[in-house]
C-alpha positions as semicolon CSV with decimal commas, in nm:
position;residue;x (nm);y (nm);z (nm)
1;X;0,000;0,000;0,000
2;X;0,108;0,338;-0,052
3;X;0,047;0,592;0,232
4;X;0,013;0,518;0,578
5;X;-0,297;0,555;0,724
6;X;-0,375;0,637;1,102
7;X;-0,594;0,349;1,330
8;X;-0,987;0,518;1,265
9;X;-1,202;0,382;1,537
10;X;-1,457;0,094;1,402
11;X;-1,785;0,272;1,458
12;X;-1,616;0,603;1,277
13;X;-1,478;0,421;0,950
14;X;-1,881;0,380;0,804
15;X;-1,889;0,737;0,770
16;X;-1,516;0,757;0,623
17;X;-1,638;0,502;0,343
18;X;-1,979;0,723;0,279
19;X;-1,766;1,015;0,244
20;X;-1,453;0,941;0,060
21;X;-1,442;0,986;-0,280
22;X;-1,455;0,705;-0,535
23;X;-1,465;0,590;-0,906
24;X;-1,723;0,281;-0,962
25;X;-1,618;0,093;-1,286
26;X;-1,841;-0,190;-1,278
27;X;-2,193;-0,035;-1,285
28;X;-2,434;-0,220;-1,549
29;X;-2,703;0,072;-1,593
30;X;-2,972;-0,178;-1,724
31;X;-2,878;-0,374;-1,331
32;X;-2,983;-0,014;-1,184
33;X;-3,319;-0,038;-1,276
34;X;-3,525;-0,060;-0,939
35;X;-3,834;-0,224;-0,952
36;X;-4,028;0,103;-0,891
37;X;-3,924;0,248;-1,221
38;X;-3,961;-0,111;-1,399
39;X;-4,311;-0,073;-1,295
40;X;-4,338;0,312;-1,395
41;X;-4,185;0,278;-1,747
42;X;-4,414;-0,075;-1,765
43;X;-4,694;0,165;-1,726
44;X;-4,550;0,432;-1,955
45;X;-4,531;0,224;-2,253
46;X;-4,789;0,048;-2,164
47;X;-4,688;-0,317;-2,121
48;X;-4,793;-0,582;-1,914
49;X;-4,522;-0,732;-1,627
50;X;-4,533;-1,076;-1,498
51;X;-4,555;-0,919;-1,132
52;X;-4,912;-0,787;-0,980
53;X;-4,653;-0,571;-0,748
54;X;-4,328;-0,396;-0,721
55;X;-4,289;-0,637;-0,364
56;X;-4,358;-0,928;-0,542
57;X;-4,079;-0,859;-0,848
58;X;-3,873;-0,785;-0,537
59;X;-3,933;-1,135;-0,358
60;X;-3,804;-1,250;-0,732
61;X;-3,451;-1,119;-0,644
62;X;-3,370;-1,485;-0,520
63;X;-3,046;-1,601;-0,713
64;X;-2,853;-1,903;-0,708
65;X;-2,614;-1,860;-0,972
66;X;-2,498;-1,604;-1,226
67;X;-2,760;-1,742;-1,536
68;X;-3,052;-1,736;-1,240
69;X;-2,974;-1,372;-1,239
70;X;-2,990;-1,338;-1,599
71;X;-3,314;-1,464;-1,609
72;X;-3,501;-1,177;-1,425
73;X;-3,245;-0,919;-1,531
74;X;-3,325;-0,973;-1,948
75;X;-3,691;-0,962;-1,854
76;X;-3,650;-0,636;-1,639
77;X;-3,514;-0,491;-1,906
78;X;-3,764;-0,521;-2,140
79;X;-3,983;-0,205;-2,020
80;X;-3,687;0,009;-2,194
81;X;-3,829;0,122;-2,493
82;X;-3,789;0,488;-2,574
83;X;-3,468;0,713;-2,539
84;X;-3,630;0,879;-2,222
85;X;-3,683;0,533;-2,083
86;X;-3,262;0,483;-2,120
87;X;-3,214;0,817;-1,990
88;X;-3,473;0,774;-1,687
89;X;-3,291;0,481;-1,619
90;X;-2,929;0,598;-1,639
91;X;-3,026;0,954;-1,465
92;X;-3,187;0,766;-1,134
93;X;-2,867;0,605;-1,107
94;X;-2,669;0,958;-1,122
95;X;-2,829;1,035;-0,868
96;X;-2,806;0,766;-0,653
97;X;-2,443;0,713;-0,749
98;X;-2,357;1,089;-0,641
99;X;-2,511;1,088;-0,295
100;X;-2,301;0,807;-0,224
101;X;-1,961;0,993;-0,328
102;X;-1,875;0,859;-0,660
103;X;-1,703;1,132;-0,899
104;X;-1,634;0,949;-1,155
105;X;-1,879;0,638;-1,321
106;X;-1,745;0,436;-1,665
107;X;-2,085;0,266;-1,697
108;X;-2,169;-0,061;-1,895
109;X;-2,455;-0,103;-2,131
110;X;-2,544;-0,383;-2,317
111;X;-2,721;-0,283;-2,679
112;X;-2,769;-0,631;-2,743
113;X;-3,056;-0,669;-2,493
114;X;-3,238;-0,432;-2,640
115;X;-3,183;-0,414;-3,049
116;X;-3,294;-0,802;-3,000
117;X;-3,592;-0,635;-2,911
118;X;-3,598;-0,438;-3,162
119;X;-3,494;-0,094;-3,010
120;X;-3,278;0,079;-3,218
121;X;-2,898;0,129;-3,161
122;X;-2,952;0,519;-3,151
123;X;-3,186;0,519;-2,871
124;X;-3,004;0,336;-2,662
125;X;-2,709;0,523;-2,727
126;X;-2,838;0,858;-2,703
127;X;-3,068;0,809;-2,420
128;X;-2,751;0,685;-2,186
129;X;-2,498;0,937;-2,347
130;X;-2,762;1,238;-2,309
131;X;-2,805;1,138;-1,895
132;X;-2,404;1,125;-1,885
133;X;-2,386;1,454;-1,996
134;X;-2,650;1,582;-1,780
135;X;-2,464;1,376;-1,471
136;X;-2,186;1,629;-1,499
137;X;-2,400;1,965;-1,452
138;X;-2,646;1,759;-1,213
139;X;-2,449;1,594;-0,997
140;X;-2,080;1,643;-1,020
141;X;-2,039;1,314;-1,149
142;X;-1,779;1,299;-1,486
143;X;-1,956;0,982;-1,652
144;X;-1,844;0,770;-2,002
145;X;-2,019;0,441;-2,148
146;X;-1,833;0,134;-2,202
147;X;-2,071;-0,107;-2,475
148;X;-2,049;-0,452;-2,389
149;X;-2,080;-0,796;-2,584
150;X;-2,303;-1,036;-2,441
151;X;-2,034;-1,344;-2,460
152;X;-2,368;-1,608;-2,473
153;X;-2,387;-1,492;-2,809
154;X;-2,165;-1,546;-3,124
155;X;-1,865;-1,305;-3,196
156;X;-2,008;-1,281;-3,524
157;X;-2,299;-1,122;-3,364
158;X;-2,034;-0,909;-3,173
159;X;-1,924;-0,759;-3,514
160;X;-2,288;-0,685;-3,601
161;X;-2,353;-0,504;-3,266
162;X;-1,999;-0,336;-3,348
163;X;-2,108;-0,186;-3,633
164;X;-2,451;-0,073;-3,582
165;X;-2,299;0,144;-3,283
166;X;-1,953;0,322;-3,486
167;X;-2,159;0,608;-3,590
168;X;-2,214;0,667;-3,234
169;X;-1,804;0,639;-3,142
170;X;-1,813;0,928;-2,987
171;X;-2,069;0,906;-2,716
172;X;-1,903;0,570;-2,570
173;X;-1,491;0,500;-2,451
174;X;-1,481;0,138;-2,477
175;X;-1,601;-0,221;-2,507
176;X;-1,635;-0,465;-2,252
177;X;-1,794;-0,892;-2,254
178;X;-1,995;-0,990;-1,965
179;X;-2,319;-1,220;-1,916
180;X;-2,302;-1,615;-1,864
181;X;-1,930;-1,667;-1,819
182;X;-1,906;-2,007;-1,815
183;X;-1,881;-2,186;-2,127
184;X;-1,789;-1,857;-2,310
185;X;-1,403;-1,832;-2,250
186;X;-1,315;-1,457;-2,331
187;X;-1,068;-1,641;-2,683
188;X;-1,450;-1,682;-2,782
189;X;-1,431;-1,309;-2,896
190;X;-1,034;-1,254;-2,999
191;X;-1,114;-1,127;-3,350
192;X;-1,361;-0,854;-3,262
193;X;-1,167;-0,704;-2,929
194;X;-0,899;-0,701;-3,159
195;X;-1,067;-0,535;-3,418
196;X;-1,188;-0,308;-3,105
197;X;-0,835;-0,250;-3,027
198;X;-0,739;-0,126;-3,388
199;X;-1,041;0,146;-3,336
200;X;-0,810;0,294;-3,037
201;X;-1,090;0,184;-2,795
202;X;-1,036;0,103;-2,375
203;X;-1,087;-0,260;-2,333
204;X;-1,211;-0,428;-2,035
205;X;-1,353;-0,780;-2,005
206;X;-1,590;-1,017;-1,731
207;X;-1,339;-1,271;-1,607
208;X;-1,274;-1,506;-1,315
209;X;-1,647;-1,455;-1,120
210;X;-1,770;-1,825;-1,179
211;X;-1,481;-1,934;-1,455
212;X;-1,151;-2,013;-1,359
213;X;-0,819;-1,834;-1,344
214;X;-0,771;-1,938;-1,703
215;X;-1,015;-1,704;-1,799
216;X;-0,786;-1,438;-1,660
217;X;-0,491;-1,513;-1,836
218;X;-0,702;-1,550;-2,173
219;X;-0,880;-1,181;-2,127
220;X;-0,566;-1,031;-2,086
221;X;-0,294;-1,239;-2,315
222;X;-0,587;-1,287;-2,625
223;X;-0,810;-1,012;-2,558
224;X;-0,559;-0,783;-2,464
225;X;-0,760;-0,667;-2,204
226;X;-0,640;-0,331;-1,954
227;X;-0,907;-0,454;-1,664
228;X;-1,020;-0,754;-1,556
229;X;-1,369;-0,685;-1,418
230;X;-1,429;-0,917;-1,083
231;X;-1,141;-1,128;-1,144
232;X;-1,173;-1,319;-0,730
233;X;-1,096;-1,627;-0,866
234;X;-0,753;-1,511;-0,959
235;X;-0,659;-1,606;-0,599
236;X;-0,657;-1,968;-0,709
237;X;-0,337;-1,903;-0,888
238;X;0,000;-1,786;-0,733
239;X;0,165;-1,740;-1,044
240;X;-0,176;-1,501;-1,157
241;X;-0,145;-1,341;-0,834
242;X;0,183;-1,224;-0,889
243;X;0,163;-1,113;-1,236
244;X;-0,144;-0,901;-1,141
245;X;0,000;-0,761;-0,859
246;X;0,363;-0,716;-1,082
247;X;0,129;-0,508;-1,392
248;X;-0,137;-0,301;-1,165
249;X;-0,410;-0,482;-1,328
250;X;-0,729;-0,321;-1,203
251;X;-0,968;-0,590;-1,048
252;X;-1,304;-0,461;-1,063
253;X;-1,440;-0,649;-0,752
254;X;-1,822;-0,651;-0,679
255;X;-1,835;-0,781;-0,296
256;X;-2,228;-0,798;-0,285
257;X;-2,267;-0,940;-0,612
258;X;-2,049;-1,192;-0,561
259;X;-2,227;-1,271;-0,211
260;X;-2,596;-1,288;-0,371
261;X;-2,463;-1,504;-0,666
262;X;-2,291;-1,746;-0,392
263;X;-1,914;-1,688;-0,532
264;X;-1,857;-1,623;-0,192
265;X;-2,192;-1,709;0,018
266;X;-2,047;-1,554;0,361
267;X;-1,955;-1,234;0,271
268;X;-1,691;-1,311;0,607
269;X;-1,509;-1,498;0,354
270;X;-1,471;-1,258;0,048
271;X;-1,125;-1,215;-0,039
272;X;-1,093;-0,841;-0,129
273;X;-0,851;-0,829;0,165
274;X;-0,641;-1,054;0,066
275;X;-0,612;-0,909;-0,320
276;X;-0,551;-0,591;-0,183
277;X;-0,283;-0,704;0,104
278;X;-0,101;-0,904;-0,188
279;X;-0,081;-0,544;-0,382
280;X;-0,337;-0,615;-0,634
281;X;-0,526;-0,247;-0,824
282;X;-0,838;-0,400;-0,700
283;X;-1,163;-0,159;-0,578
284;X;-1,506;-0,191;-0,475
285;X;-1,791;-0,148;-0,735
286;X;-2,171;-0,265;-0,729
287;X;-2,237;-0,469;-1,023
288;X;-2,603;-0,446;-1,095
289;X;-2,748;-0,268;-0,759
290;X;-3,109;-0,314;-0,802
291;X;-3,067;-0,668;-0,765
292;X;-2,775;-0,753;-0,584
293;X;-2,918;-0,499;-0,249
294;X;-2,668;-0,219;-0,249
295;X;-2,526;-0,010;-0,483
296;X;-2,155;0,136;-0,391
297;X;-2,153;0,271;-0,052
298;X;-2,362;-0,045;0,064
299;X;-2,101;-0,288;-0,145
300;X;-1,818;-0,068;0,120
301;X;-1,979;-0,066;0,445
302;X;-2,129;-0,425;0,443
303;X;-1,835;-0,571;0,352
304;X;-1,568;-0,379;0,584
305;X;-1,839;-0,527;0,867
306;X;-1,832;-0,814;0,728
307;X;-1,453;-0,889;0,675
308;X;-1,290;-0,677;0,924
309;X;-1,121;-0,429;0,664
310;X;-0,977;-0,113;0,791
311;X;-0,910;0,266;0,707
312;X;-0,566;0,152;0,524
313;X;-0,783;-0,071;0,282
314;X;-1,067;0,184;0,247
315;X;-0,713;0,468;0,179
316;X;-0,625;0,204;-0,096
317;X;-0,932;0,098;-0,249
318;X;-1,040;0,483;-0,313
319;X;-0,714;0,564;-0,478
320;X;-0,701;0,191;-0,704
321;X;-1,059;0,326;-0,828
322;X;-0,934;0,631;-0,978
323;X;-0,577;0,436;-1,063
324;X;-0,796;0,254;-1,266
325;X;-1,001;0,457;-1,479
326;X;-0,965;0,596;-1,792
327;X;-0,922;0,949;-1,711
328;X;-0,666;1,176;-1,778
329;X;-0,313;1,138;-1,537
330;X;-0,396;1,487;-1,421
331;X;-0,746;1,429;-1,350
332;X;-0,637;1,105;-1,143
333;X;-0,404;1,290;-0,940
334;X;-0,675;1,549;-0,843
335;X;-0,919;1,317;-0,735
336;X;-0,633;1,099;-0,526
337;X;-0,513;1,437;-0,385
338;X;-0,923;1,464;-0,276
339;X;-0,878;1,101;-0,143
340;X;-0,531;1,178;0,076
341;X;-0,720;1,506;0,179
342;X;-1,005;1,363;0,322
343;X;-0,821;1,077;0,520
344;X;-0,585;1,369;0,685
345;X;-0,883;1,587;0,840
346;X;-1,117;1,313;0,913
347;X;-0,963;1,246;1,288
């Protein structure tokens, strides 16, 4: 760890997490969609929902694995219609995301949920870009789009997705692969994050939640990947460990999500400490909050309870956020100065 951070008494470090600020780089915006406004933009476009209540899509929230998730979270989805419904959507989260300190959000959206549908690449695209904009003036909160592949579905379909959304270029930063991980080793899609790569776009890839290390190494020597997004299971391999620790290799670790998905079913025995003790770039992010029951600040306090973590982890974890985004060297060193700051006139 860098710094060295004074002892801040246990019932004083909740407030030091709320407070400090933070980057999230794992946020899927179509995982922020709370039941409330599935049930409002259900009504808007006037669509019928397998759920009499928003209590009873709640009680749905009941997950045993990642493709259980998926499930409820492709059907959610499919109240997003119009370009106000994406913006809705993504601007609720702003808002949520700002109260709980986070200054900087590199979002994930998945167009393939949605131009399956039948929505067109534009609105979903302008809708989210649009609210990003707005997040700035709002809220404070400097926001960019990252498109992802859904990796259940063919690379050639990749391509297609790839180039409905290049007249668009400039409204997202970078392309990511998420959805059902196992099965769907990240070599799967070589071609296209290489022809993503050509295009000068940030590349970031779903690896080592439920698949093995092996998906690690293979989203970072084949896809050529600059973050690994979770990436726990990379603890099941020493020489892994090392090379991530050796390269700074963001981890984009999602505590609760990993707890409601039962990668780690005690959230006593997540292993964030031990990444970040082994000097690993990882940091605390909230996956898809409406459904996983926190978004960041929740994903920070639950599991420093939970795990014991102290103010020299929280010190770390803020700075690897902004360490690991793809913002400017001067803006990083801003918000870390922000970070260092805060932790020297919080006693």
């Amino acid at each position: 760890m860098n710094a060295l951070v004074k002892p801040i008494a246990a019932d004083r470090l909740p407030e030091l997490l709320r407070r400090m600020p933070k980057a999230e780089l794992h946020i899927h915006i179509e995982g922020s969609l709370e039941p409330e406004l599935i049930f409002a933009l259900a009504q808007r476009n006037a669509m019928a929902i397998p759920y009499p209540t928003v209590e009873d899509l709640r009680k749905a929230y009941a997950f045993t694995n990642l493709q259980s998730f998926l499930d409820i979270y492709y059907a959610g989805a499919s109240v997003l219609i119009k370009e106000q419904d994406f913006y809705d959507m993504a601007h609720a989260y702003f808002a949520r995301a700002a109260a709980d300190h986070v200054v900087r959000a590199e979002i994930f959206f998945d167009p393939q949920t949605h131009t399956a549908r039948g929505v067109a690449m534009d609105t979903v695209i302008n809708g989210l870009h649009r609210a990003c904009v707005d997040a700035k003036a709002e809220f404070g909160v400097d926001a960019a789009l990252i498109l992802c592949f859904l990796r259940h579905l063919s690379e050639e379909e990749a391509f297609e997705t790839l180039e409905q959304a290049l007249p668009y270029r400039d409204k997202f930063i970078g392309v990511g692969l998420d959805s059902s991980e196992l099965g769907h080793p990240p070599e799967k899609f070589a071609k296209v994050f290489q022809r993503c790569k050509q295009l000068g776009f940030r590349l970031v890839a779903h690896a080592g939640e439920e698949g093995p290390p092996a998906y690690v190494w293979s989203a970072l020597d084949v896809l050529k990947v600059e973050r690994i997004d979770h990436g726990v299971q990379s603890s099941k391999d020493a020489l892994l460990m090392q090379r991530l620790a050796k390269d700074r290799t963001p981890l984009t670790v999602c505590p609760l999500s990993n707890q409601k998905l039962c990668v780690y079913p005690n959230l006593a025995d997540h292993n964030l400490g031990q990444l970040l003790d082994a000097g690993l770039c990882a940091m605390v992010n909230s996956d898809d909050p409406a459904y996983f029951g926190g978004y960041i600040n929740d994903n920070f306090t639950q599991t420093f309870a939970a795990t014991g973590l102290n103010a020299q982890h929280a010190y770390q974890l803020a700075r690897n956020s902004f360490e690991a985004s793809f913002i400017s060297a001067e803006q990083k060193r801003r918000h870390t100065d922000h970070v260092s700051e805060l932790f020297e006139t919080f006693y």
